[in-house]
C-alpha positions as CSV (number, residue, x, y, z in Angstrom):
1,X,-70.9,11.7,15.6
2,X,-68.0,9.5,14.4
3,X,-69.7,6.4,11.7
4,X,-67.6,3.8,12.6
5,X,-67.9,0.9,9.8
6,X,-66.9,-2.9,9.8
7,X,-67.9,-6.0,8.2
8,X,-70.5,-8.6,10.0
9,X,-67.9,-10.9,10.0
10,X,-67.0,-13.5,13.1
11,X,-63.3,-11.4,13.1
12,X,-64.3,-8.2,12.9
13,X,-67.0,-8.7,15.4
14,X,-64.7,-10.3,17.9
15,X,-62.1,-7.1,17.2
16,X,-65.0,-4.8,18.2
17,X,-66.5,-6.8,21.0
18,X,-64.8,-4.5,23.7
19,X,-66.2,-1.6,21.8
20,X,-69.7,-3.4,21.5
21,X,-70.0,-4.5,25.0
22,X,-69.3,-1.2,26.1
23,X,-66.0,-1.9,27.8
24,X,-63.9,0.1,26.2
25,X,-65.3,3.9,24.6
26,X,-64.7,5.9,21.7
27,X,-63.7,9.6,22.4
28,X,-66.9,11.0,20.9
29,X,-70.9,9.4,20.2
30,X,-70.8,7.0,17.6
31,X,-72.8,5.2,14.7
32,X,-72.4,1.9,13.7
33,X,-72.8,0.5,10.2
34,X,-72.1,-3.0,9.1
35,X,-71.6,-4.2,5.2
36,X,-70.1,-6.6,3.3
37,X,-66.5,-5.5,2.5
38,X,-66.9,-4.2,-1.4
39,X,-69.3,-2.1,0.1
40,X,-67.3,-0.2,3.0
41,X,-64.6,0.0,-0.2
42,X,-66.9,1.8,-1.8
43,X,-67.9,3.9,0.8
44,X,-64.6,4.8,1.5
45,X,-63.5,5.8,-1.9
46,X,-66.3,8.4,-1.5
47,X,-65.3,9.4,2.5
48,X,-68.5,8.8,3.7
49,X,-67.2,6.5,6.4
50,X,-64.9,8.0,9.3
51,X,-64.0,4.8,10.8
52,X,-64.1,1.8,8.6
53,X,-62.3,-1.8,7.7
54,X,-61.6,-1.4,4.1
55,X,-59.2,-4.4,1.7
56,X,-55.6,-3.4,1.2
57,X,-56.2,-3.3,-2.2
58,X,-58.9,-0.8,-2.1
59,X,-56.2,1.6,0.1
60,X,-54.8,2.3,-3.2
61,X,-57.4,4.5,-4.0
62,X,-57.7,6.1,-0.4
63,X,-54.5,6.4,1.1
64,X,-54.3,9.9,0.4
65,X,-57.9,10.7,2.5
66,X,-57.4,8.2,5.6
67,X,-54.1,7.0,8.1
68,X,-54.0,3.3,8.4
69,X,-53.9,1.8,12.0
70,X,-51.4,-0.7,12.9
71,X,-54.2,-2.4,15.2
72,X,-57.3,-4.3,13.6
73,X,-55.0,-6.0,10.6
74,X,-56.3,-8.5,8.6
75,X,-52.9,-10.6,7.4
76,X,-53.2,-14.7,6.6
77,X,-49.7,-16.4,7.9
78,X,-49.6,-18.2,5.1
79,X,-53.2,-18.7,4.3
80,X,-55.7,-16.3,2.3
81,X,-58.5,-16.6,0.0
82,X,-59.0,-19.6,-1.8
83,X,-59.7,-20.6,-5.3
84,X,-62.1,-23.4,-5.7
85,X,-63.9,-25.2,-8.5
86,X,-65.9,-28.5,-8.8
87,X,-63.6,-30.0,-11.3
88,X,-60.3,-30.0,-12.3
89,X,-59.9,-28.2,-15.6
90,X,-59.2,-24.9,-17.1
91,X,-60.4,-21.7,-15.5
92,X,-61.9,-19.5,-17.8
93,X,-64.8,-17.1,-15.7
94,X,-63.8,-17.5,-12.0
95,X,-66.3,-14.9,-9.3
96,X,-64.8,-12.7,-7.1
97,X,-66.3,-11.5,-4.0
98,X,-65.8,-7.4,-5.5
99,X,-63.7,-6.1,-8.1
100,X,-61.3,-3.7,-5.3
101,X,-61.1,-6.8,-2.7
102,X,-58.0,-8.1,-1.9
103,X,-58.6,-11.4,-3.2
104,X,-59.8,-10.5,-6.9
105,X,-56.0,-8.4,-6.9
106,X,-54.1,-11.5,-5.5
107,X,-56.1,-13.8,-8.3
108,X,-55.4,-11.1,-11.0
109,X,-51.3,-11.4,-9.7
110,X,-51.7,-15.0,-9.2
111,X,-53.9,-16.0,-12.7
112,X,-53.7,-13.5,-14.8
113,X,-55.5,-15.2,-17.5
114,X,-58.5,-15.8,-16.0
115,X,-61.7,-13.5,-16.8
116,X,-63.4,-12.4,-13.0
117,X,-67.0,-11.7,-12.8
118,X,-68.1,-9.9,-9.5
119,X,-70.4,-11.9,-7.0
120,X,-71.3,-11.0,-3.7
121,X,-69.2,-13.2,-1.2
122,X,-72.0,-15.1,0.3
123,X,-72.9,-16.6,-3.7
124,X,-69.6,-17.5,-4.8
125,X,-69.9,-20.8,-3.3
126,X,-73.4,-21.2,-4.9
127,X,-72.0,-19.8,-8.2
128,X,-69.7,-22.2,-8.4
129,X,-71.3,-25.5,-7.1
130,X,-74.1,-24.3,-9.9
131,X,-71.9,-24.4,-12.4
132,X,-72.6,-20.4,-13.0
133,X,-68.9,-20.0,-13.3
134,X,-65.5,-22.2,-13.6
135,X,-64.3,-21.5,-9.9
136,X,-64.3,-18.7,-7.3
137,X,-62.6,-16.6,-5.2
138,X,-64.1,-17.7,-1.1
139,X,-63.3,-15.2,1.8
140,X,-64.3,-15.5,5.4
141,X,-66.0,-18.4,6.9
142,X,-66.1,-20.2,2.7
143,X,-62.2,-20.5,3.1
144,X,-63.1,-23.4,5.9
145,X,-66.2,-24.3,4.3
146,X,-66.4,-25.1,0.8
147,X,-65.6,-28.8,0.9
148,X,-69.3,-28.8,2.4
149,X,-70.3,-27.6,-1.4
150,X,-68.1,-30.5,-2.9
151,X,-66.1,-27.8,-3.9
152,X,-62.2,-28.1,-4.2
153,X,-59.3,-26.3,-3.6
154,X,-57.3,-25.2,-7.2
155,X,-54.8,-22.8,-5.3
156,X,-54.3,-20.9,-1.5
157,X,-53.7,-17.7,-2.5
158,X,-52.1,-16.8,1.0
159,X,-50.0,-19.5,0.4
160,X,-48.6,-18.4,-3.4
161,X,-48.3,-15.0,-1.5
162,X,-46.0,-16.7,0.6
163,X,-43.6,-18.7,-1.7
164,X,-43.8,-15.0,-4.0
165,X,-42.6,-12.8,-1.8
166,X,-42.3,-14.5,1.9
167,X,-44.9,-12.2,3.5
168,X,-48.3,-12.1,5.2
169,X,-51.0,-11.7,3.2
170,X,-52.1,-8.5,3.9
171,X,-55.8,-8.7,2.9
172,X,-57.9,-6.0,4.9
173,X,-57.0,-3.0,7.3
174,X,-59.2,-0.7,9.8
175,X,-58.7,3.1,8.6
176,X,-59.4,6.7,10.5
177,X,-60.1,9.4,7.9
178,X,-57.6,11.9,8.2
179,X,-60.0,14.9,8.1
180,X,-60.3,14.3,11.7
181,X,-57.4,15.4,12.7
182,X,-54.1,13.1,13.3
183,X,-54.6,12.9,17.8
184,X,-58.4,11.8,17.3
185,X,-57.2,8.8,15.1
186,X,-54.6,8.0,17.4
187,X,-57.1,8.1,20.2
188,X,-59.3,5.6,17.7
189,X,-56.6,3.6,16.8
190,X,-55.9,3.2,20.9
191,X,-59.6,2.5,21.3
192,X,-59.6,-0.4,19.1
193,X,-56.4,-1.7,20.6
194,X,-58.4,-2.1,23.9
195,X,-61.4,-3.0,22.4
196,X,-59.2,-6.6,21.1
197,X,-57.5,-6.7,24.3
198,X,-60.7,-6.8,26.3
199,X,-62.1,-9.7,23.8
200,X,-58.9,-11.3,24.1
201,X,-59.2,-11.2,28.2
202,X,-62.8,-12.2,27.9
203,X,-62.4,-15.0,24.7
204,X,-65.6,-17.5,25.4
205,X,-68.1,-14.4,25.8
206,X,-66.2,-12.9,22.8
207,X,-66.5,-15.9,20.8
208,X,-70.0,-16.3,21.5
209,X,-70.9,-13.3,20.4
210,X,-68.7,-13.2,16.9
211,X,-70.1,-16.5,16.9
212,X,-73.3,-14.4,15.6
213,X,-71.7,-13.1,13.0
214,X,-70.5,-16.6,12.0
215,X,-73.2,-17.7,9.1
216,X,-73.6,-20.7,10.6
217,X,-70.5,-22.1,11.8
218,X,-70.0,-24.1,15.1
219,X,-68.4,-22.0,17.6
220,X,-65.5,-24.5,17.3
221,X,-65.3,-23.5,13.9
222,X,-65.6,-19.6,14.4
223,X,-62.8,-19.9,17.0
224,X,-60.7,-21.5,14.2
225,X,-62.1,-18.8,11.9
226,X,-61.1,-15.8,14.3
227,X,-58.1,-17.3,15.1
228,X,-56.7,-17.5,11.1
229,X,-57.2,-13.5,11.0
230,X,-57.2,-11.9,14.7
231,X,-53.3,-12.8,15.3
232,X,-50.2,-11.2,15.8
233,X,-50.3,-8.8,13.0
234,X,-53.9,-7.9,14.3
235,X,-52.8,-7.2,17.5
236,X,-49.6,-4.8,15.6
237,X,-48.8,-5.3,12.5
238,X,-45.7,-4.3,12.6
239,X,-42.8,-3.3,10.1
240,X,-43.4,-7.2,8.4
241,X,-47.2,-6.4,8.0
242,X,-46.1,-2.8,6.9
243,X,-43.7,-4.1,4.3
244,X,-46.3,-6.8,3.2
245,X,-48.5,-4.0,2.6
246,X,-45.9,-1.7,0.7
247,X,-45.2,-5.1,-1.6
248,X,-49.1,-5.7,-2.3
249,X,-49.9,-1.9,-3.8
250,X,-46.2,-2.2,-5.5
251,X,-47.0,-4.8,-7.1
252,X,-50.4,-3.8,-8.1
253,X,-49.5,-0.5,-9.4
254,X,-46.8,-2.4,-11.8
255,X,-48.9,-4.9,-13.0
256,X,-51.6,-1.9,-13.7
257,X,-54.5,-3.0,-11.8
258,X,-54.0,0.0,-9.1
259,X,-53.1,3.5,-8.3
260,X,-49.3,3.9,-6.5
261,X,-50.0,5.1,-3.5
262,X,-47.7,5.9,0.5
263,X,-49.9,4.7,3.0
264,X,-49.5,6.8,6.3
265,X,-50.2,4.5,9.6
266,X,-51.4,6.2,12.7
């Protein structure tokens, strides 16, 4: 029974819809689990997933237990999580959505003054329009959303990813533990590529049903949402994504906040 993990997120969900509709199968029974990101990375970093999105930062502690596909990418074009606050000002205690998410790494690279406190994603927003902390780090659906909070936007980290290093931001990644064996991932990682094809050939029905993933969000707004992070590098990622991938951990093993670590892609 392969447990195949991914976050109840409008992107994912719209990634899997072939896969949930029963279009497209898997080569062997299946179990589904569904958790907020920080949770499949932990998860992960004990194996207990066989099929599972997990943030590129968290790969640094995996890599050596699981092949990354090159189908299911998460990469902004320009665009990632954002820092907001209510006020200008100095940062001082800024919430992250989980200390091995991709976001708290880029704000550690990006600010490396500020102090993080960990929040689970759906309170940073609330966290920060309380006053609780100085800003926060938003990731899914918050990224189009905070203004709704009053909130502003101090920095895009997607975009100072861009003007560092002229990548994608490679934020999260699907991953096929390598214990079962190198032509059963490939087999997965083939499954999933149909599974967005089929949502892709079938986009209003897909929508609709990420749109139930979408925390509220108009499905013009969840098409906007799906759109930002189920694109080209989704579809392949390719040797850019690779390479913005291979910067990332690089950069996080230098600065100290990660293991080094050679991803293997299936």
């Amino acid at each position: 029974m392969i447990k195949l993990a991914h976050s109840p997120d409008a992107d994912d969900a719209y990634m899997f819809y072939g896969i949930a509709a029963g279009a497209v199968k898997l080569p062997a029974p299946y179990v589904e689990f569904l958790a907020d990101i920080e949770t499949l990375n932990k998860l992960a970093m004990e194996e207990l997933l066989d099929v599972t999105a997990v943030s590129v930062h968290a790969l640094a502690y995996i890599c050596g237990r699981y092949y990354v596909m090159r189908v299911g990418a998460s990469m902004g074009d320009g665009y990632g999580p954002v820092v907001v606050a209510r006020e200008t000002g100095e940062l001082r205690w800024v919430a992250v959505p989980g200390r091995y998410t991709t976001a708290a790494l880029l704000l550690k690279l990006a600010m490396p003054k500020v102090k993080t406190v960990e929040v689970p994603f759906d309170k940073v927003l609330d966290a920060v329009a309380a006053g609780v902390v100085d800003g926060g780090v938003v990731i899914h659906e918050g990224q189009i959303t905070y203004g709704r909070w009053g909130l502003r936007k101090v920095v895009d980290l997607g975009e100072w990813w861009r003007h560092e290093t002229g990548l994608p931001t490679p934020l999260g990644v699907d991953v096929v533990r390598k214990a079962l064996g190198r032509e059963m991932a490939a087999t997965i990682a083939k499954a999933l590529a149909d599974s967005i094809r089929y949502a892709d050939e079938h986009r209003e029905e897909a929508l609709r049903y990420a749109q139930r993933f979408a925390r509220g969000l108009t499905l013009e707004d969840t098409a906007k949402f799906v759109d930002m992070y189920v694109n080209a590098y989704t579809r392949d990622m390719g040797a850019v994504g690779e390479k913005a991938i291979r910067e990332l951990l690089q950069r996080a093993a230098e600065a100290g906040h990660a293991p080094p670590c050679e991803v293997e892609y299936i």
